[in-house]
C-alpha positions as CSV (number, residue, x, y, z in Angstrom):
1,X,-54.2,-16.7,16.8
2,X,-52.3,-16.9,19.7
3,X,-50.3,-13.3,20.1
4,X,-46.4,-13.5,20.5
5,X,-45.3,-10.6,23.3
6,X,-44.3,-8.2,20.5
7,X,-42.6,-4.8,22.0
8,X,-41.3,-3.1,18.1
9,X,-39.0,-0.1,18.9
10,X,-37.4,0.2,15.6
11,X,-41.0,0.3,13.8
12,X,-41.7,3.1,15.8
13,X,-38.9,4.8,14.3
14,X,-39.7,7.6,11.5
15,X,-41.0,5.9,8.2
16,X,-37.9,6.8,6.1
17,X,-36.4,4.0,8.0
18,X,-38.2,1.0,6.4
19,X,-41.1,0.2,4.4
20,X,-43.7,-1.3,5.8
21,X,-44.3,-4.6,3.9
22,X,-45.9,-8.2,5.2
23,X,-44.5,-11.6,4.0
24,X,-46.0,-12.8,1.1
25,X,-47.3,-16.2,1.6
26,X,-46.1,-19.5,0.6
27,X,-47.6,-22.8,-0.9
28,X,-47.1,-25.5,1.2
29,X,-45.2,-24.5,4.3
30,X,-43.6,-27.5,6.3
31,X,-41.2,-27.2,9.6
32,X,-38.1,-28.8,8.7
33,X,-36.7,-27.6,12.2
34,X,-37.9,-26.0,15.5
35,X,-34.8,-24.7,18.0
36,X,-36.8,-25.1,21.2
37,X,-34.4,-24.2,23.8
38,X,-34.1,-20.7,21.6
39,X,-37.8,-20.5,21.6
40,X,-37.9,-20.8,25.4
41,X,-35.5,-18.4,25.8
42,X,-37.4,-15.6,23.8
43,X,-40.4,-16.5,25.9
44,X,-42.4,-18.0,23.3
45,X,-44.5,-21.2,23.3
46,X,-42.6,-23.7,21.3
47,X,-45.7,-26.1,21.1
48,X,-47.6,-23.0,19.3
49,X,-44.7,-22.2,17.2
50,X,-44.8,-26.3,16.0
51,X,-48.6,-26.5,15.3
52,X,-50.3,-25.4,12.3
53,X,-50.6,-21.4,13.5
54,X,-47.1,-21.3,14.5
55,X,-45.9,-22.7,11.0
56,X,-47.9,-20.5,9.2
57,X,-46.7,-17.4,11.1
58,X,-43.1,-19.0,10.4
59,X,-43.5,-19.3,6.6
60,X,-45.0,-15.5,6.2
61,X,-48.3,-16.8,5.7
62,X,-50.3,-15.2,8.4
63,X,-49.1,-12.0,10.1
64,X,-49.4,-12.6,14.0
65,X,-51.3,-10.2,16.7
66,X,-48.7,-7.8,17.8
67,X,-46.5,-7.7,14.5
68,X,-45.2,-4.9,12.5
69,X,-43.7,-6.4,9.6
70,X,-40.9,-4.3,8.3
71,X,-38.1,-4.0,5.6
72,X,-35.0,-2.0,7.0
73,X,-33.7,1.0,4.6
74,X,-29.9,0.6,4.5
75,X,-26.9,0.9,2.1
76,X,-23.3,-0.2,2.0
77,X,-19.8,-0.6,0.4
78,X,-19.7,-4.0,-1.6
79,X,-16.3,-5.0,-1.7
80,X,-14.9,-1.5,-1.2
81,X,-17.9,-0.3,-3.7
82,X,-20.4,2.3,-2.3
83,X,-24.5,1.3,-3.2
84,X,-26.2,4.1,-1.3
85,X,-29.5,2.0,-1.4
86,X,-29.7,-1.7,-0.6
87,X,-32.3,-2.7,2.3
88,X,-33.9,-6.0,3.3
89,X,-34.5,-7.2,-0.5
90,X,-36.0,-11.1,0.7
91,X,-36.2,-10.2,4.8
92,X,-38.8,-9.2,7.0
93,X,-38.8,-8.1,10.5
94,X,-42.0,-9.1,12.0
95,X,-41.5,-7.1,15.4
96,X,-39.4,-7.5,18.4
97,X,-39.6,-9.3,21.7
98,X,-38.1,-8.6,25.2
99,X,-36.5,-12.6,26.1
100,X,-36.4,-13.6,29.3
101,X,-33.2,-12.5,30.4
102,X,-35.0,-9.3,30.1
103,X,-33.2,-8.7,26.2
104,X,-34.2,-7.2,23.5
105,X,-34.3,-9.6,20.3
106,X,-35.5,-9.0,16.8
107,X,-37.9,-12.1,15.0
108,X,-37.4,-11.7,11.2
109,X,-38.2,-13.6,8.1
110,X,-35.5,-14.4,5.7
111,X,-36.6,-15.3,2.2
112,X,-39.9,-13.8,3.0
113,X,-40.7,-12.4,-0.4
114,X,-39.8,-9.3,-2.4
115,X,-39.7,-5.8,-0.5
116,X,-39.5,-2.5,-2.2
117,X,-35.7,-3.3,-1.9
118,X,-35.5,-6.3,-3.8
119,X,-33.9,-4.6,-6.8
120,X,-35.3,-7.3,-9.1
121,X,-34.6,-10.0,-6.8
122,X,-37.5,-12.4,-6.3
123,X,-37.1,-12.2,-2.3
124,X,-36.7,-15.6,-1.9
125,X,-34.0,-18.1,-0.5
126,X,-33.2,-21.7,-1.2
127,X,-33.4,-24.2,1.3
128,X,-29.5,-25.3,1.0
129,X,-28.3,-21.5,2.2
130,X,-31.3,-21.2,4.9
131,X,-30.0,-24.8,6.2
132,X,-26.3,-23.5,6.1
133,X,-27.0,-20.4,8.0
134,X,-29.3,-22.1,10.7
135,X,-26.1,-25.0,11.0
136,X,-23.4,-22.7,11.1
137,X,-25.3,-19.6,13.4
138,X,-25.8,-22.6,16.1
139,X,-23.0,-23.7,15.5
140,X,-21.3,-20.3,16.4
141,X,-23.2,-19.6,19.3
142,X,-22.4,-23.0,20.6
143,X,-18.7,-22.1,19.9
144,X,-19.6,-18.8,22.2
145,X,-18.8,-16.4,19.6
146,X,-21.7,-13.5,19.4
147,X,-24.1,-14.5,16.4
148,X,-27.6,-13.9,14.9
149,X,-29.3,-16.9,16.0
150,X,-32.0,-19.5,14.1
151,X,-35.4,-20.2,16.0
152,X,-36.8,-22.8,12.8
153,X,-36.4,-23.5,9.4
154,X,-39.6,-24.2,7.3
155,X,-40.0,-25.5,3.4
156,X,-42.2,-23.4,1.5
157,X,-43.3,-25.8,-0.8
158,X,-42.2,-23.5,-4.0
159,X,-39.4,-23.7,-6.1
160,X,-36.6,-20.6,-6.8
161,X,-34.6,-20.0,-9.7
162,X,-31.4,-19.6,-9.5
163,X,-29.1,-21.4,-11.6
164,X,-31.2,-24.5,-11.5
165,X,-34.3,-25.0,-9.6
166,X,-34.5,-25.3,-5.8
167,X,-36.8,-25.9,-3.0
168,X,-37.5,-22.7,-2.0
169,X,-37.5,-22.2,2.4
170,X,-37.9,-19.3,4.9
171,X,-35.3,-19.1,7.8
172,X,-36.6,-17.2,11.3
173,X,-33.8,-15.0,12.1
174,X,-33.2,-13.4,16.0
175,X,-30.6,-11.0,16.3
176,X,-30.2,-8.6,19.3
177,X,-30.9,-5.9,15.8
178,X,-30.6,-6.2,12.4
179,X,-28.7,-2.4,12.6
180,X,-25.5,-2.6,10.2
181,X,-22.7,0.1,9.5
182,X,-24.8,0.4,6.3
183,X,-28.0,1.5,8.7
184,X,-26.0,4.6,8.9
185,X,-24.5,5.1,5.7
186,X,-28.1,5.1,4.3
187,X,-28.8,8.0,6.1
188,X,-25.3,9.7,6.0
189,X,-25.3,9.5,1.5
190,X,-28.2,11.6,1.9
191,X,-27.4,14.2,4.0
192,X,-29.9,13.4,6.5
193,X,-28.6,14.5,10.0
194,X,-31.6,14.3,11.8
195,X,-32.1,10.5,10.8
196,X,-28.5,9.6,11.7
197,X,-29.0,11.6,15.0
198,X,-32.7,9.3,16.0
199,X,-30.9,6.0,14.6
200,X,-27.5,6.8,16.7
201,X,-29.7,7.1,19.9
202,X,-31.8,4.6,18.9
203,X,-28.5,2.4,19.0
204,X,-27.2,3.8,22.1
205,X,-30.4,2.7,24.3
206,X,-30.4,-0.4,23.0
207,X,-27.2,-1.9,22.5
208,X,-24.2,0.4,24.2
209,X,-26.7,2.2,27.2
210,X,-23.2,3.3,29.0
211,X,-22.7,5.8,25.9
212,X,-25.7,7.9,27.1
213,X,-23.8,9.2,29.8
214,X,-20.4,9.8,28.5
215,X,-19.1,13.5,28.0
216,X,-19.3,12.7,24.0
217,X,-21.9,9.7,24.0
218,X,-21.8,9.8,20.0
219,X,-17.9,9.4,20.4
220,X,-18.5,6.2,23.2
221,X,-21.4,4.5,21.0
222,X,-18.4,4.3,17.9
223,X,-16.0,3.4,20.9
224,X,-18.6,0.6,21.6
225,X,-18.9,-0.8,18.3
226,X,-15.1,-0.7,18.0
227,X,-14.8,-2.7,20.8
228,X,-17.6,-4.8,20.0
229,X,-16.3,-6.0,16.5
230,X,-12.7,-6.1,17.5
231,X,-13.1,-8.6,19.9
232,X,-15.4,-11.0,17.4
233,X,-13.2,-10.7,14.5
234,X,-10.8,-12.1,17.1
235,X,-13.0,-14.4,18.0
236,X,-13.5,-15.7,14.6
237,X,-9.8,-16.2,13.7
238,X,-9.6,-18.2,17.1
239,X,-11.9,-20.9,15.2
240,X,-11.0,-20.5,11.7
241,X,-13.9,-18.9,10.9
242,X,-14.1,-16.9,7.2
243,X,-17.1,-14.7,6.7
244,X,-16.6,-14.4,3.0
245,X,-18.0,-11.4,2.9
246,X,-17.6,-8.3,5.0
247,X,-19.3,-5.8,3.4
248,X,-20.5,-2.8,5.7
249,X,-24.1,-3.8,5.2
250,X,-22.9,-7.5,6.7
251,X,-21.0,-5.8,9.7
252,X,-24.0,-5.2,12.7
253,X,-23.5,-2.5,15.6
254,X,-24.7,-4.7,18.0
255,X,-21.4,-6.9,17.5
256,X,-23.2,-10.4,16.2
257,X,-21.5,-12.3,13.6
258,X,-24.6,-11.5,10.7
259,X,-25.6,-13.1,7.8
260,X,-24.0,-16.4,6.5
261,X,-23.8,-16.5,3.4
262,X,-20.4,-17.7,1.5
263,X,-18.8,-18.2,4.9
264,X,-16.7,-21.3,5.7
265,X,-14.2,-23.0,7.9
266,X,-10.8,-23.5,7.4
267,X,-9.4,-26.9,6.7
268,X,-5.6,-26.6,6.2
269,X,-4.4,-23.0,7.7
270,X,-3.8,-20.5,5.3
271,X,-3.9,-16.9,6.5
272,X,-4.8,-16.3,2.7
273,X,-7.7,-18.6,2.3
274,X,-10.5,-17.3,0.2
275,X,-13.8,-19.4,-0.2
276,X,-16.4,-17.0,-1.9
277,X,-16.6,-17.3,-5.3
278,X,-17.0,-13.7,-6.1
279,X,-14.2,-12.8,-4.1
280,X,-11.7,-13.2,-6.7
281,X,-9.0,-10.8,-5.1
282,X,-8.8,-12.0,-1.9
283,X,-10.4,-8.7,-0.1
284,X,-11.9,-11.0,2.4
285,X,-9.6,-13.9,2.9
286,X,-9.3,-15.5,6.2
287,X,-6.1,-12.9,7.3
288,X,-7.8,-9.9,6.4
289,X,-10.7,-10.1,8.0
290,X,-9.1,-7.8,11.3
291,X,-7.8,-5.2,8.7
292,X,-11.6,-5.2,6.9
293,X,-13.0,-4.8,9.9
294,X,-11.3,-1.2,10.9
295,X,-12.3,-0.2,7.5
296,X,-15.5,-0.8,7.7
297,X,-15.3,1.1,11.3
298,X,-14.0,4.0,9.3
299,X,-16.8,3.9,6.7
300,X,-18.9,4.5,10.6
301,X,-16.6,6.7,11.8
302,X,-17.4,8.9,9.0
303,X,-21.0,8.6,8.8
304,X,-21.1,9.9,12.7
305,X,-19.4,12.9,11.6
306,X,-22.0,15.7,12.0
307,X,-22.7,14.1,15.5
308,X,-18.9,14.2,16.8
309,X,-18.7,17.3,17.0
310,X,-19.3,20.7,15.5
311,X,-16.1,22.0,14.0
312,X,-15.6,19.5,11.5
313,X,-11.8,19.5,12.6
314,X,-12.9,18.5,16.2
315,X,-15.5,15.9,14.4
316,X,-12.4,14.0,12.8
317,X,-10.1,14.2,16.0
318,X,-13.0,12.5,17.9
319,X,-13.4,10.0,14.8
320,X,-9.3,9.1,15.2
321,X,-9.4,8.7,18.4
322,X,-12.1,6.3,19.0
323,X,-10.8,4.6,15.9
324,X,-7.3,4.4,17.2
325,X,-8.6,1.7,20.3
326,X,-9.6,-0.6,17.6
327,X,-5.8,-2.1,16.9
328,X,-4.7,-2.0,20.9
329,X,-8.3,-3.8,21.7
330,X,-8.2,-6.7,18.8
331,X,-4.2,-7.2,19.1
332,X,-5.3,-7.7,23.1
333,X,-8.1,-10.2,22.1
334,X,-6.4,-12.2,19.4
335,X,-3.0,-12.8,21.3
336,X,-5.1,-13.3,24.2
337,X,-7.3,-16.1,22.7
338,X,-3.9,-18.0,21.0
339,X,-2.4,-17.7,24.6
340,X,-5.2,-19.3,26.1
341,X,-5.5,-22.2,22.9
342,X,-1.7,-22.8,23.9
343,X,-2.5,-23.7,27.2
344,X,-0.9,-20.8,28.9
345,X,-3.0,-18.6,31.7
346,X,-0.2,-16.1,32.5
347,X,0.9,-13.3,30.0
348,X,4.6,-13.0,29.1
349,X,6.3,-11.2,26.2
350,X,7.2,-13.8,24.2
351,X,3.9,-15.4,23.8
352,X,2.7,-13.6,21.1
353,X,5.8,-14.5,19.1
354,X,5.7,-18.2,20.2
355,X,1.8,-18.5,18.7
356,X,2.9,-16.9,15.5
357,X,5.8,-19.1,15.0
358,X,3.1,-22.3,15.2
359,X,0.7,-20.3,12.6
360,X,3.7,-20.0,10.1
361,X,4.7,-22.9,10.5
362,X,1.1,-24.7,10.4
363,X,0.8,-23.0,7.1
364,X,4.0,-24.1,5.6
365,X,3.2,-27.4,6.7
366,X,-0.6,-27.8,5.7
367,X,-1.8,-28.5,8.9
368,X,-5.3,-28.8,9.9
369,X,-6.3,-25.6,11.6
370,X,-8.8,-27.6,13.9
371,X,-7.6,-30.8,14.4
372,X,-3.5,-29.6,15.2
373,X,-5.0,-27.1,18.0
374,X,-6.8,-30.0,19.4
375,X,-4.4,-32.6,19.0
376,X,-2.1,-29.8,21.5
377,X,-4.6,-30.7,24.4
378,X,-3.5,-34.0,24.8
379,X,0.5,-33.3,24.1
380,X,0.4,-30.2,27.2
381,X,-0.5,-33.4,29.3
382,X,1.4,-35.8,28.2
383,X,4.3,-35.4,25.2
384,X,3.9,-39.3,24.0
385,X,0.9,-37.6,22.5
386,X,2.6,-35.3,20.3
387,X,2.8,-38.2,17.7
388,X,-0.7,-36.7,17.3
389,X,0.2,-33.5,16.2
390,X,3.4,-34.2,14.4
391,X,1.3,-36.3,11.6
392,X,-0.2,-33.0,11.2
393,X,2.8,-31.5,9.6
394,X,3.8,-32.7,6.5
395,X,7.8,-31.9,7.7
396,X,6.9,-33.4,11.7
397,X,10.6,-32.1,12.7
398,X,8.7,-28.4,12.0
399,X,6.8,-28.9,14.8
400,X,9.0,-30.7,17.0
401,X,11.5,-27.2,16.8
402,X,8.4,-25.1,17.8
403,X,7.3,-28.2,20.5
404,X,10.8,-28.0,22.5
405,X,9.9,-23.5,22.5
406,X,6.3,-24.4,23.8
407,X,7.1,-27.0,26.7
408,X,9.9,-24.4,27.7
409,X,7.2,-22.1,28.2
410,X,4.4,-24.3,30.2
411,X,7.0,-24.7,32.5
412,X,6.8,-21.4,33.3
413,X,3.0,-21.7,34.0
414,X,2.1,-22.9,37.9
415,X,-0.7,-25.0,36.5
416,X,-0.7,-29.1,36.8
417,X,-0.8,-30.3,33.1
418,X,-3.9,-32.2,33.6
419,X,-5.9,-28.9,34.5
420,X,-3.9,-27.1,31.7
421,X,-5.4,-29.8,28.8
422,X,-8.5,-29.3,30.3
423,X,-8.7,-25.8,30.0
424,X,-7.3,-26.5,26.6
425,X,-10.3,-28.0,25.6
426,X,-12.4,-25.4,26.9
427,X,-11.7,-23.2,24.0
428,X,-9.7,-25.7,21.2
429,X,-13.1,-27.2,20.0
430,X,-12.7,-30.8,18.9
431,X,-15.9,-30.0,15.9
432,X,-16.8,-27.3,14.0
433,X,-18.6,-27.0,10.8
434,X,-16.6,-29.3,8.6
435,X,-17.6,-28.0,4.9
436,X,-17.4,-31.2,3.3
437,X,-20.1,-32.0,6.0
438,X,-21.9,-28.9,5.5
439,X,-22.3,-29.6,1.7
440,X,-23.0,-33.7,2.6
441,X,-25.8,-32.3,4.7
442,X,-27.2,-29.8,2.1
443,X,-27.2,-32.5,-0.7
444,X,-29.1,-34.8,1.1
445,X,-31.5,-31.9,2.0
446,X,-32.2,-30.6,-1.3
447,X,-31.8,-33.9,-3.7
448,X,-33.7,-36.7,-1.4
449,X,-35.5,-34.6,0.9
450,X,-33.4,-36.1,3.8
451,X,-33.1,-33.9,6.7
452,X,-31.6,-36.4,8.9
453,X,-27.9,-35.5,8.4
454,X,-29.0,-32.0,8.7
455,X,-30.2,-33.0,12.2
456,X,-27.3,-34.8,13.0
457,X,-25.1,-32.3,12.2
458,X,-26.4,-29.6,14.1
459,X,-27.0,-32.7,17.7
460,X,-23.1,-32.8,17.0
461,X,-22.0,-29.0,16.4
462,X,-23.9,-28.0,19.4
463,X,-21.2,-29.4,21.6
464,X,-18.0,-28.7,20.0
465,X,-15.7,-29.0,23.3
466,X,-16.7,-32.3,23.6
467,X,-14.9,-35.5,22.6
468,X,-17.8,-37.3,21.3
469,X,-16.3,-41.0,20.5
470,X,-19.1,-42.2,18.9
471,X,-19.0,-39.1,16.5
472,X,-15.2,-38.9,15.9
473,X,-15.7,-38.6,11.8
474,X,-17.4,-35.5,12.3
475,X,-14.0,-34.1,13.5
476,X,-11.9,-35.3,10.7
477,X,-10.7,-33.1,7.8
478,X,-11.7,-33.7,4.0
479,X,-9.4,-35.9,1.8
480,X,-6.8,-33.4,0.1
481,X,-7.4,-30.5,3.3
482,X,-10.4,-28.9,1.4
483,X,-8.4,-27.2,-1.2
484,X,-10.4,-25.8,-4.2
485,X,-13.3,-25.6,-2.4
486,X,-15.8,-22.9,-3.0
487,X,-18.7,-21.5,-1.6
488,X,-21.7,-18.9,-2.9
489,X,-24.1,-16.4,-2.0
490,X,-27.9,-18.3,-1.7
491,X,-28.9,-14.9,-4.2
């Protein structure tokens, strides 16, 4: 078999990290999808990874030269409850490679059979979640927000049982790690200092290098990750993007958007919108996501304790203060990002209060989260289109109030209007993952075996800035602005 150019740090690691455990093979695999340019990128031979060996290696069925197939030991809080042992229950980590921007990237198995971690669980995943998260993950990183990343998509030729029964599928993951918060709150419940201490560094060299040298380099790798998730959570609101569910376990150090499982899109703006179906109280609706996220740094901060310092009075200061540049960094980020969807390059005062007054009133209104930021492009150039945007609003004369505010302020700006839409449309993308679309595409997947919408789907989400005439419906929002809908975890 040809050899992919594994280099596997973490498995190097000391044992109580993972368990070592192959993939357990499949029936039938089949590739439903190959991501080419992603292969390329990680150096690999997508004509190998197509064939018969490459399938095989992509379902779990054969074990290639160079891997080191592992399961990752880690716990977590599930919404806001501590389970000091979860781990990769259906995911393998077959090794890691070194891509050819000279980066390090992690090749794993999802739905790869059970794992000493499966807690019952039949390690398995069903092709509808595996084709959401391969859509949406591309999606993301076509967006340019920081994500896990899909490299193919193959059936297994087995069926799963959850409440009825599916076509069973493996997804090949890449991530720049798979190290969560919950990494080091497996450690951290069980008093292991040395563990957190090998894990932290391990972090350090890979993902925040700059820490090794600071004064307190434990106190800059939690400055890092602060930084790091800060500016995606940011990132996510600027699209409408809803994780569904933040658990410490789904937040990565390396600052990629991880794991996709009851995530969604908003339709009509709502700061309170809630899609998982086993988030009945709203702990990871759209608007809290920035507020989750510091918690979940905190959960960190706490878990890096014994390595802060050694007076555990000094160890906490250190904590608070790195802590403390988490709402200074994401308040810069988000009002940043809604200046720049407004159209405006320079930074004045008022901006931040002229953005909020078009959420609240977007959200009083119904308005398409999407489709009113992009209709804006077009009315900064020209205000015969704000027709456009007024149909938007269920009361137009609400916008029109907030309209007469934001021309005031692009007069201010020295830019011409035509280079002002255009930048506009550089970061107001004109698709996302429409989840009436997403759901379309998964039907036809599962029911008929049709994979072609699926393909579609994902030739159109991978340029969202772009107008795309002759794929306009791809843009347009669900009859009744998605309300009720509802999504679940693929366990």
């Amino acid at each position: 078999m040809t050899a992919l150019p594994f280099d596997n740090s973490y498995a190097r690691l000391p044992e109580r990290f993972y368990a070592r455990r192959p993939p357990t093979p499949v029936a039938a695999p089949r590739l439903v999808r190959l991501n080419r340019p992603l292969a390329e990128e990680l150096g690999l031979d997508p004509d190998w990874l197509a064939g018969p060996d490459g399938v095989a290696a992509l379902a779990g069925n054969t074990v290639p030269d160079g891997a080191d197939p592992i399961a990752a030991a880690y716990a977590g809080h599930q919404f806001g409850q501590f389970v000091p042992q979860l781990g990769d229950g259906r995911a393998v980590l077959l090794g890691e490679v070194v891509d050819r921007n000279g980066h390090r990237r992690d090749i794993q198995l999802k739905g790869a059979g059970p794992t000493p971690f499966s807690r019952r669980g039949d390690g398995r995943a069903a092709l509808g979640p595996v084709l959401r998260e391969y859509l949406v993950s591309e999606a993301m990183a076509a967006l340019g927000i920081p994500t896990t990343r899909a490299l193919a998509a193959v059936t297994t030729g087995e069926r799963v049982v959850r409440e009825t029964l599916l076509p069973g599928a493996v997804l090949t993951r890449v991530a720049a790690s798979h190290i969560r918060v919950g990494t080091f709150q497996f450690f951290a419940a069980r008093g292991d200092v040395e563990g957190l201490r090998a894990l932290a560094d391990h972090v350090i060299a890979r993902h925040h290098p700059d820490a090794a040298g600071a004064a307190n380099p434990y106190r800059a790798l939690l400055e890092g990750v602060v930084a790091a998730q800060a500016d995606l959570v940011a990132r996510w609101l600027h699209v409408g993007f809803v994780h569904g569910v933040m658990n410490t376990d789904n937040m990565s150090v390396a600052g990629e958007t991880i794991d996709y499982g009851p995530c969604a899109f908003l339709d009509a703006y709502d700061p309170r919108t809630v899609y998982s179906s086993i988030d009945r109280n709203g702990r990871y609706a759209y608007g809290q996501q920035p507020r989750i996220a510091l918690w979940n740094l905190t959960r960190l901060a706490e878990t890096l304790l014994p390595l802060l310092a050694e007076a555990e009075d000094a160890s906490v200061a250190e904590a608070e203060a790195a802590l403390a540049t988490y709402a200074p960094r994401f308040e810069a980020a988000y009002h940043g990002g809604l200046a720049r969807k407004l159209g405006l390059a320079e930074t004045r005062d008022g901006d931040p209060a002229l953005a909020g007054d078009l959420l609240k009133r977007m959200a009083e209104n119904q308005a398409d989260f999407t489709l009113t930021f992009r209709a804006l492009c077009a009315a900064a150039e020209r205000p015969d289109a704000d027709a456009t945007v007024r149909d938007r609003f269920v009361d137009p004369t609400s916008y029109d109030a907030w309209a007469a505010d934001w021309r005031a302020r692009l007069a201010q700006e020295a830019r011409d209007p035509a280079e002002t839409a255009a930048a506009m449309r550089g970061v107001n993308p004109a698709f996302i993952p429409r989840n009436h679309r997403v759901e379309a595409m998964i039907e036809a997947a599962v029911e008929r075996d049709d994979f072609a919408p699926f393909a579609t789907l994902l030739a159109v989400l991978a340029r969202p800035y772009d107008d795309q005439p002759d794929h306009a419906a791809f843009a347009e929002a669900p009859a009744g602005g998605g309300v009720g809908y509802r999504t679940f975890c693929g366990t």
